[in-house]
N, C-alpha and C positions, 0 to 999 in steps of 0.2 A: 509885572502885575503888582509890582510891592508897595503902587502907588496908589492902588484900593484901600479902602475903607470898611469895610465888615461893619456891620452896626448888629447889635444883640437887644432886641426886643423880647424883655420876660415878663410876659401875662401871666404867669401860673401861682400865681397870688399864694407867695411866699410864707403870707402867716395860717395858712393852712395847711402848712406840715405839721406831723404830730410826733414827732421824733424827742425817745427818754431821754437818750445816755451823753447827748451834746448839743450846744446851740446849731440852729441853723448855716449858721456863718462858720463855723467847727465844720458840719459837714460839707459845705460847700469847697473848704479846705481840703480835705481830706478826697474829695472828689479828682480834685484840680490836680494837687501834689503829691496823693499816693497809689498804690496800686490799687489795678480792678480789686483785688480780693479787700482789699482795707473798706473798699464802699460794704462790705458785708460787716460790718463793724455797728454802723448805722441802725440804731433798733426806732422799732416804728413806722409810721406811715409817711411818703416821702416822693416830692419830685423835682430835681433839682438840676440847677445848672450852675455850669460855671465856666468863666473864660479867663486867657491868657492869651494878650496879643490875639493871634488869627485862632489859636487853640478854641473849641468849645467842646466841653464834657458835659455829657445829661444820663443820668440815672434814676426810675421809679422802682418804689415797690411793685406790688402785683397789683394791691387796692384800688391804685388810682391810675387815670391817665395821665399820657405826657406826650403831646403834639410837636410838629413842627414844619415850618414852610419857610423856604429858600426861596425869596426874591429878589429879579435883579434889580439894581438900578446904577445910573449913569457915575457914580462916584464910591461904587464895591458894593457885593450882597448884604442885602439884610436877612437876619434868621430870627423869624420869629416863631416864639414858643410858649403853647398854653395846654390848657387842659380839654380845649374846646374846639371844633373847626367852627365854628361860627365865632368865633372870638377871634380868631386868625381873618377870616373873612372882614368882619368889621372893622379891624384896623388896617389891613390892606385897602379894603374903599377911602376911610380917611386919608392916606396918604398916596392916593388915585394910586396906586399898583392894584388894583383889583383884577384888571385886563389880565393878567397872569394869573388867575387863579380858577381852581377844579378844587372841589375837595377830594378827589383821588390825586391830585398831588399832593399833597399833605401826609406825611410820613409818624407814622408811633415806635416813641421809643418804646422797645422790648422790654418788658418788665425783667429783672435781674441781667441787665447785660449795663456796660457803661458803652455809649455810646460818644465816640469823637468826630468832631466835625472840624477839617480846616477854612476856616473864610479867603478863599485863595482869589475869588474872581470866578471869571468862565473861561472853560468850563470847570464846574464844581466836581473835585475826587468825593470817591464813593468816601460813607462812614466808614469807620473801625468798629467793629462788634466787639467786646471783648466781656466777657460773662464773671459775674462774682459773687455768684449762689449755685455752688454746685456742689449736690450732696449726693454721700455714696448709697449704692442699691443693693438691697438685698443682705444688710448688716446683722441685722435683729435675727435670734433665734426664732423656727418655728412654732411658737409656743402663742397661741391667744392668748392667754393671762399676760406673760408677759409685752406682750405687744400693746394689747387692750393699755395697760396699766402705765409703759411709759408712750404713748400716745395722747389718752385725757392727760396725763399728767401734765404735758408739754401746753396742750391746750388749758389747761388750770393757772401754771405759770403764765400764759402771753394776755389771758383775762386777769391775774390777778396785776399786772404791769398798768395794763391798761384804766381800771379801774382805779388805780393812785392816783394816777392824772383829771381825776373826774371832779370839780368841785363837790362836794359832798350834800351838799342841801341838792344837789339834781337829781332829777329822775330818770327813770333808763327803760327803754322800752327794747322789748324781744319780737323780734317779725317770727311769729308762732306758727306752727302747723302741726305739730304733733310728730312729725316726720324725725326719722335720725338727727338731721342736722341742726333744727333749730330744738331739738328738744334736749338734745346734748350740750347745747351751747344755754339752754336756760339751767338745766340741773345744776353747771359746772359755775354758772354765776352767781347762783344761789346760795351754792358751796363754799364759795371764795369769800366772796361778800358776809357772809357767819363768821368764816375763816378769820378775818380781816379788821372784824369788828366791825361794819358796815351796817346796817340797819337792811334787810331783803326787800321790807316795804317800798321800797322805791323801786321795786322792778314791777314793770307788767308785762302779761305775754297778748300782745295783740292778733289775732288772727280776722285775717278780710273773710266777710260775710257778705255775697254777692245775694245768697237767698236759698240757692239750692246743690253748696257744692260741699264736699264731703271731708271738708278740711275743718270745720267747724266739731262735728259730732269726734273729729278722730282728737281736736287738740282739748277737748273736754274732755274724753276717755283717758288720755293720757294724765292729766293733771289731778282727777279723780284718781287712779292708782298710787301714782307717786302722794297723794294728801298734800296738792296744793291748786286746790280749783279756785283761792281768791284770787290769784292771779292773772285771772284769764279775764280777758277783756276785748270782744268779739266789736272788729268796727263794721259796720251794714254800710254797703254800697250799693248802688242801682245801677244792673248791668247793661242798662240803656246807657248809662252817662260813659262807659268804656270809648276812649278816645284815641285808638291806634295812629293817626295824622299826630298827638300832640305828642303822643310817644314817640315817632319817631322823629321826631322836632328837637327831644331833649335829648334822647340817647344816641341820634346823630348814626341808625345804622341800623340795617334791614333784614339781619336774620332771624328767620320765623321767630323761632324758641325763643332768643332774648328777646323780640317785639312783644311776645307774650306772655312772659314773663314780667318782662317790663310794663307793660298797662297794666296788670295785677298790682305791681311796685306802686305807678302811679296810685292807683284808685286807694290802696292802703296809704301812703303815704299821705295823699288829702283829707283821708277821711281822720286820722292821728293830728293834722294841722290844727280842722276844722273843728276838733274835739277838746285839742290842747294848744292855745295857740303860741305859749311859750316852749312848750316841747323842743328838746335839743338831740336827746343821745339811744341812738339806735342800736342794737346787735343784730346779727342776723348771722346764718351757718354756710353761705356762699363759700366752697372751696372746700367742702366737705366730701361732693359726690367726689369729684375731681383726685383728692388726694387717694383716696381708697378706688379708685381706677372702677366707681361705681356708675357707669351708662349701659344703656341698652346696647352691646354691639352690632349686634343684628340690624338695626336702625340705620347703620350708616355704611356704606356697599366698599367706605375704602379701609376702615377697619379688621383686624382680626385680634382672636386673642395674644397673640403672639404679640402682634405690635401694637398692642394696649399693654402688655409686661416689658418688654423689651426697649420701650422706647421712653428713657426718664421724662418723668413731669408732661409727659404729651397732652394733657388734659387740661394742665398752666399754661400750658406755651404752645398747643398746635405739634407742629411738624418739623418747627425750630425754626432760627436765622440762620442765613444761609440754602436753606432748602426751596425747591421752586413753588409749591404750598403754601410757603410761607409771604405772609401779607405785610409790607410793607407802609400801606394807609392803615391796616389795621392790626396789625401783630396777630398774633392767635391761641387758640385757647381759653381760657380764663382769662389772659393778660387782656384777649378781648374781650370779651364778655363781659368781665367784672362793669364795665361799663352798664352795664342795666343798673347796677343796682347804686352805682358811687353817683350817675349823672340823677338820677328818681331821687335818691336821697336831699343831693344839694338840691335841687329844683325846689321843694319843697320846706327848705331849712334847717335840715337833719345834718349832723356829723356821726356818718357813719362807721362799725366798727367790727371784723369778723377774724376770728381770732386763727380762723382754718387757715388765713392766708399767710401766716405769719412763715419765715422762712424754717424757726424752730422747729412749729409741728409738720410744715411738708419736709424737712429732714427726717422725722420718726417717719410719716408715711412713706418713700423713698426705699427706707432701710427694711420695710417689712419685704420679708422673700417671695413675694406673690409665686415663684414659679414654685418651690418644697409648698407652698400650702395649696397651691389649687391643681398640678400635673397640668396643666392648660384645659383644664376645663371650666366654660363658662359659669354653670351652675354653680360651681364651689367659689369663682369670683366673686358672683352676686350674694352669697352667702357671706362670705365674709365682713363686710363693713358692719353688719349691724351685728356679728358675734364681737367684730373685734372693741366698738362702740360701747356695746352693752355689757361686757365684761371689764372696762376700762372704768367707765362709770360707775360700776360698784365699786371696784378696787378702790377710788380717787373719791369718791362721795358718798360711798354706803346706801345709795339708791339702786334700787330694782326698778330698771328703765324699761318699759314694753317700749315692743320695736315692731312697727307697720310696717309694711309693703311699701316699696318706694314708690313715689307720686309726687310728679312736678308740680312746682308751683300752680300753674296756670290750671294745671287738670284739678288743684282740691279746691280753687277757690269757685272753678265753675266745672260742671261734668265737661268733658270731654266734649261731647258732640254739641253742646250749647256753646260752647266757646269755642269752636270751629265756625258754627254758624254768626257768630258777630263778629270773628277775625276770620274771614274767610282767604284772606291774602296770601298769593304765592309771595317767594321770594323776590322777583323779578319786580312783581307791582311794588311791593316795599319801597326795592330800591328805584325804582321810578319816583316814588311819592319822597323819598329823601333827596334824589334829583334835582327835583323840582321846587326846592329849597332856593335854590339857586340859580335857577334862571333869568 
C-alpha cells in the first residue's frame, strides 16, 4: 500500500482560530511534534490539524466543531476536514465522491482528546484517542467561599484574556437572561472591563422577547438590583417567524433541547443582526450548567446522582471515547451540543465567546468535592451552583448577584407550553427532517 497517496483536505478555515499564547503555525507544531498533554498548552479557541507523511493529528477545544470524512479513491484516501457536514458534502459532490457519503459517516473530533489518523489505504485502522485536558476531581476544600471565590476568579481571568484581544472601538453583546449563567458572565465582564481600563459602555445585555415569555421581566429584575438596567436591551421577535427546518439546516442535528434552544439562538441572533448590522462580538454562559453538574436528573432515565459525580466532565463529554454511548458522528455532551450555539452564532456573523468552556475554569469546577458537599443527595446538588456562583461573584466583583430558579433557554423566552405547541417535534421527526438534507 505505500504506493497510495492520502490527500488532506482542510476546510476549517484556519483564520478563525482565536488562540493568545502562539501563532497558528506554533500550534500546529506543537500538535504534530509534541505530546497529547503539550496540545493543553494552546490557550484559546481552536481546531486544528496537522500532517506528516500518512500521519494526521486533529485537536479542538470544546467551543467549536471539528468534522471529518474518509474517502476512497483510485490513487489513496482523501481526509477531509471542517467544521461543517454540509461543507464536507459539497466538496465531495465537486469531486463526484459524493456516492460515498451519509452524514452518519462523518465522524467528530472529541473535544480535548488529540486525535490520529494514518492514510494507509483500505482498509483504514481505527483513530488513536489520546486525551490532553485532564483535570483532577475533588481537589478544593469543602468550603463555598472558597470555591465560589476561586471559581469566578478563574472565569474573571479567561474574560479578562479574552477581552485584550478585542479591538477596542468594538461592542460586545451578552445573550441575557437573568439566569446564573449569563448573569455571572455579564457582572464579571463588567468587572474586568473597569478592571482593565475598558470603557462598560460597550456592553449590552440582550434578552429575546418572543412576547410572553418570562426571561424578559426576570433579566430586568435582575439588572434593577445590581443598578445597571442601562444595559438591558430586549430584542422583540415574532413567534410565528420560529423556523425549526432552518434550525436544523445550520445546526446540522436533531436533539430536541438543542433544536430548541437553538431556534431561540436563531430568532435572537437575527433580531441583534437586523438591529446592528455591524455587530461582531457575542458572550454567552453555555457550560455553565454543565460544569456545576447543574440538570434535571430525574429528566433522563440513564442518569443517577452517583453517575453525575462520579463520572468526570460527563456533562462536556457524554459517556466518553471509548464507551458504547459514545457517538462517533457526533461526540457527546457539550462537546456536542455546544454546536447550537457556535453554528447560530457564525450563521448570523457573530464570533462567539464563553468563558465557562475554558479548560481553566472546568479544572476549578472538576476539583469542587461534589460528593463532602452534597452526601449524594439531589437537592443539595441543585443548590449548590447558584450558592457557589453567587458567593464567587461577591468575593471577585463586590456585587450582590440575585439568583433565580433555573430555566432553559427555550422555556424564558416562550412559556413552556407555547413553545411545545410551535416545536411540537419528536426526536425521530427531527432527525428525519435533517435526513432529508440529503437525499
Amino acid at each position: 500500500m505505500d504506493h497510495y497517496v492520502g490527500r488532506v483536505v482542510d476546510l476549517t478555515e484556519p483564520e478563525s482560530n482565536h488562540i493568545y499564547n502562539m501563532s497558528v503555525d506554533e500550534a500546529r507544531e506543537l500538535l504534530l511534534e509534541g505530546s497529547a498533554d503539550s496540545v493543553r498548552r494552546i490557550q484559546g479557541s481552536f481546531a486544528l490539524l496537522a500532517k506528516s507523511g500518512k500521519t494526521v493529528r486533529m485537536a479542538r477545544s470544546l467551543d467549536r466543531p471539528m468534522r471529518y470524512f474518509l474517502a476512497k479513491r483510485q490513487e489513496g484516501p482523501a481526509l477531509i476536514v471542517a467544521s461543517r457536514i454540509d461543507t464536507i458534502y459539497e466538496w465531495l459532490k465537486l469531486e463526484r465522491l459524493d456516492g460515498q457519503f451519509h452524514p452518519s459517516y462523518t465522524r467528530m473530533v472529541p473535544a480535548h482528546y488529540v486525535v490520529e489518523l494514518q492514510l494507509i489505504g483500505c482498509p483504514d485502522p481505527d483513530p488513536v484517542y489520546t486525551r490532553f485536558f485532564t483535570p483532577l476531581s475533588g481537589t478544593l476544600p469543602a468550603d463555598l467561599d472558597v470555591i465560589g471565590e476561586t471559581y469566578i476568579s478563574a472565569l474573571a481571568e479567561e474574560m479578562a484574556q479574552w477581552l485584550q484581544t478585542i479591538p477596542t472601538d468594538e461592542p460586545i453583546g451578552i445573550c441575557f437572561s437573568g439566569g446564573i449563567d449569563s448573569a455571572s458572565v455579564f457582572i464579571t465582564a463588567y468587572h474586568v472591563m473597569r478592571k482593565l481600563g475598558m470603557s462598560p459602555s460597550r456592553l449590552k445585555a440582550f434578552v429575546l422577547d418572543l412576547g410572553d415569555g418570562p426571561d424578559l421581566q426576570q433579566a430586568r429584575s435582575f439588572l434593577e438590583q445590581v443598578e445597571l438596567s442601562l444595559f438591558l436591551e430586549p430584542i422583540e421577535a415574532d413567534a410565528s417567524a420560529l423556523d425549526v427546518n432552518a434550525t436544523i439546516r445550520v445546526v446540522e442535528d436533531y436533539k430536541p433541547l438543542d433544536i430548541e434552544s437553538a431556534t431561540m439562538a436563531m430568532a435572537l441572533g437575527r433580531g441583534i443582526r437586523a438591529r446592528y448590522p455591524d455587530w461582531r462580538y457575542l458572550i454567552d454562559g453555555d457550560g455553565g450548567d454543565e460544569n456545576l453538574k447543574d440538570y434535571p436528573i430525574e429528566e433522563n432515565p440513564e442518569l443517577t446522582i452517583r453517575s453525575v459525580i462520579h463520572n468526570p466532565m460527563l456533562y462536556q463529554e457524554g459517556w466518553g471515547v471509548g464507551k458504547i454511548k459514545h457517538s462517533l458522528t457526533y461526540s457527546g455532551g457539550l462537546s456536542r451540543s455546544y454546536v447550537r450555539t457556535y453554528a447560530t452564532s457564525r450563521y448570523h456573523g457573530f464570533v462567539g465567546f464563553s468563558p465557562y468552556t475554558r479548560p481553566a475554569v472546568i479544572t476549578v469546577a472538576e476539583a469542587i468535592p461534589f460528593i463532602a458537599l452534597t452526601q449524594y443527595s439531589v437537592e443539595r446538588l441543585y443548590a449548590l451552583k447558584g450558592e457557589i456562583v453567587r458567593r464567587g461573584v461577591r468575593a471577585v466583583t463586590g456585587f450582590d448577584m440575585p439568583v433565580f430558579p433555573k430555566r432553559r433557554f427555550q422555556h424564558g423566552a416562550l412559556p413552556e407550553d407555547s413553545l411545545h405547541a410551535r416545536l411540537p417535534f419528536r426526536e425521530a421527526e427531527y432527525r428525519e427532517k435533517f435526513l432529508s438534507l440529503y437525499h
